[in-house]
N, C-alpha and C positions, 0 to 999 in steps of 0.2 A: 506643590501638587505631587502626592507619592503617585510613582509610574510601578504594574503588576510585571515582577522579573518575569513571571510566565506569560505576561502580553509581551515584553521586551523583547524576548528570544523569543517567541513565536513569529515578532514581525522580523526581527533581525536573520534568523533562519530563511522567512518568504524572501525576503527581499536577495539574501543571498543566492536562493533558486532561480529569483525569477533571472537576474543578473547572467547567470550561467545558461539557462536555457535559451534567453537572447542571443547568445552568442553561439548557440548552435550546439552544444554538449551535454551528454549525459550525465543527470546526479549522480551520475555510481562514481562519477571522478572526483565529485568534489568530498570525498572522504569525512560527511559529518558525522561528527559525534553522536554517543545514545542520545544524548538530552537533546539534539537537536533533529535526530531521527523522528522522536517520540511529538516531535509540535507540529509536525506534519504526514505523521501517519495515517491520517482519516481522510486526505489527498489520495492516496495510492497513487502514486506519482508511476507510469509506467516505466519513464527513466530511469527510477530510484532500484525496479526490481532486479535479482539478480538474473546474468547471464549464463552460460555457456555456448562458447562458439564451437563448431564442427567444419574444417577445411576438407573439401574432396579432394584431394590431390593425383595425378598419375601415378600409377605404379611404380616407376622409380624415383619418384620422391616421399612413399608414404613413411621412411624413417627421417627423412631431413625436412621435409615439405620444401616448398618451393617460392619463388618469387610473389606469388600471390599470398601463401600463407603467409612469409613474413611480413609484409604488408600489413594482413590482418593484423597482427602478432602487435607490430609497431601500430596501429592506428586503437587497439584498447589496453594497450599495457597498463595507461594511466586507471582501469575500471578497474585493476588485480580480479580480471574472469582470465579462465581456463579456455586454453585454444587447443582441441582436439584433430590431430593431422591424423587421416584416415585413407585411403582406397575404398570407395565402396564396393569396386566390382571383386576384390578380393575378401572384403568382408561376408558379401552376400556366397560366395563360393565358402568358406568357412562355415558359416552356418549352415549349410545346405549337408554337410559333413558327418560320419558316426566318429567316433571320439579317435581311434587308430590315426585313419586317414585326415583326421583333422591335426592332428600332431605331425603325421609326418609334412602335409602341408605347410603347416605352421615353421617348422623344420627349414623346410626349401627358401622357405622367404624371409628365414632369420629373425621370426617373430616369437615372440616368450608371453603374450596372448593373446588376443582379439584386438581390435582396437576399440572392439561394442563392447568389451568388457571394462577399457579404462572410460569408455563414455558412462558408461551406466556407474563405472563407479565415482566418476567426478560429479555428476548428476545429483548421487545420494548425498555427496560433501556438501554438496552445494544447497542442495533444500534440507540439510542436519537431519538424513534420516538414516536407520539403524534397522539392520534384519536379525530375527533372533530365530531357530527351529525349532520345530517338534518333530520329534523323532518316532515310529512306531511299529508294530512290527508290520505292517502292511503301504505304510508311506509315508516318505519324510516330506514334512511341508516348511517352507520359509513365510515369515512375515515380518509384512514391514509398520515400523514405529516410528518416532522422531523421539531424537536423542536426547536423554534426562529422564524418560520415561518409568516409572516407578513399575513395579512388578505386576500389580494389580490392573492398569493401567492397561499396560501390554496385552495382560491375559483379555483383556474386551474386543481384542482384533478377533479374537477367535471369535469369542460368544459375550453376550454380555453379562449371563448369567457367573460366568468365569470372575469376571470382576467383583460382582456384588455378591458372590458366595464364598470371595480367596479367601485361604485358609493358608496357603505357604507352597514357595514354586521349590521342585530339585532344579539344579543348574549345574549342567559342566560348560565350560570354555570350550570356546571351537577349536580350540593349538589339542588341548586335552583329548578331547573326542577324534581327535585325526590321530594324536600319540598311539591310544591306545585302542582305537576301531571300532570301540560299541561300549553301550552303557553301562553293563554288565563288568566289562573291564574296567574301566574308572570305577564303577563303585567298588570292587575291588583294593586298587591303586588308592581310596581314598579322594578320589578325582570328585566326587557329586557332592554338592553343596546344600544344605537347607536353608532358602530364605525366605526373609516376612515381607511386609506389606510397605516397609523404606527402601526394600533393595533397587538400586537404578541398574535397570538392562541393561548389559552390554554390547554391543556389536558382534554378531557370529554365536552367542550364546546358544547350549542345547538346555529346551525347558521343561517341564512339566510340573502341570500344574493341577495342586488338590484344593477343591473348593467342595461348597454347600448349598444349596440354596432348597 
């Protein structure tokens, strides 16, 4: 009797699940494979999704964290999630801030940036997404995509008509556009780029984009 490989690892994967779950632990430990991700995907196993932890710590631990974060630290190392040591009361004091006095604060507490700013950026790691700008002379706007995202693609966060009329985006690099301070200098420099309907967005990208419809 031929046995179906894709019945095989499908059972072979459950049963590895169910094994682990018994005993009390999340699938994010037990490191499967794509192939064995992909036979139980239609489960949405809560275990399975990723994390991000955030430890509140006292003020004088929010650069070492403390007994309790490590704790955390040690009780998911085996999940490889991010553990975020933060101060909230210091945080929310930060934001509440204009840019000066948020630097010199920032300053006093020997911090080099927010900790909402490494949250939000482990966050985007962690669900693969990617912000690209549009720059204009009245407001610069971000948006966000998920990573691999083709040009055309992109362009439908804005509008959809963007999508279904591209014709080809200009593109400077976010290092470029901060080199030389405006668009007008990069195109200059040679900085602005013309691309088609293959080009994959990159992270920090300044865009704009010529369509039809």
């Amino acid at each position: 009797m031929r046995i179906d490989p894709k019945l095989k690892l499908e059972f072979e994967t459950l049963k590895k699940c169910y094994d682990h779950l018994e005993k009390g632990k999340n699938i994010r430990e037990l490191d499967l494979t794509k192939e064995e991700k992909a036979t139980i995907a239609d489960l949405f196993l809560l275990t399975d999704k990723p994390v991000l932890y955030v430890a509140n710590v006292d003020e004088a631990s929010m650069h070492t964290g403390n007994k309790f974060s490590d704790a955390l630290k040690e009780v998911v190392k085996k999940e490889n999630s991010d553990v975020i040591i933060m101060n909230n009361s210091i945080e929310e004091q930060i934001s509440s801030m204009e840019t000066p006095d948020k630097e010199l604060f920032m300053e006093e507490y020997k911090m080099k940036e927010p900790a909402l700013d490494r949250l939000i950026h482990s966050a985007y790691k962690l669900l693969n997404l990617f912000t690209y700008f549009t720059a204009g002379v009245q407001e610069v706007r971000a948006w966000t995509i998920h990573q691999g995202w083709k040009a055309p693609l992109a362009a439908g966060v804005i509008h959809t008509d963007f999508e279904k009329g591209f014709i080809k985006a200009e593109v400077i690099s976010y290092d470029d556009y901060i080199q030389y301070k405006s668009e007008a200098a990069c195109r200059e420099a040679g900085k602005l780029r013309i691309e088609g309907k293959e080009y994959i967005v990159k992270d920090g990208d300044v865009m704009h984009f010529r369509f039809n419809v």
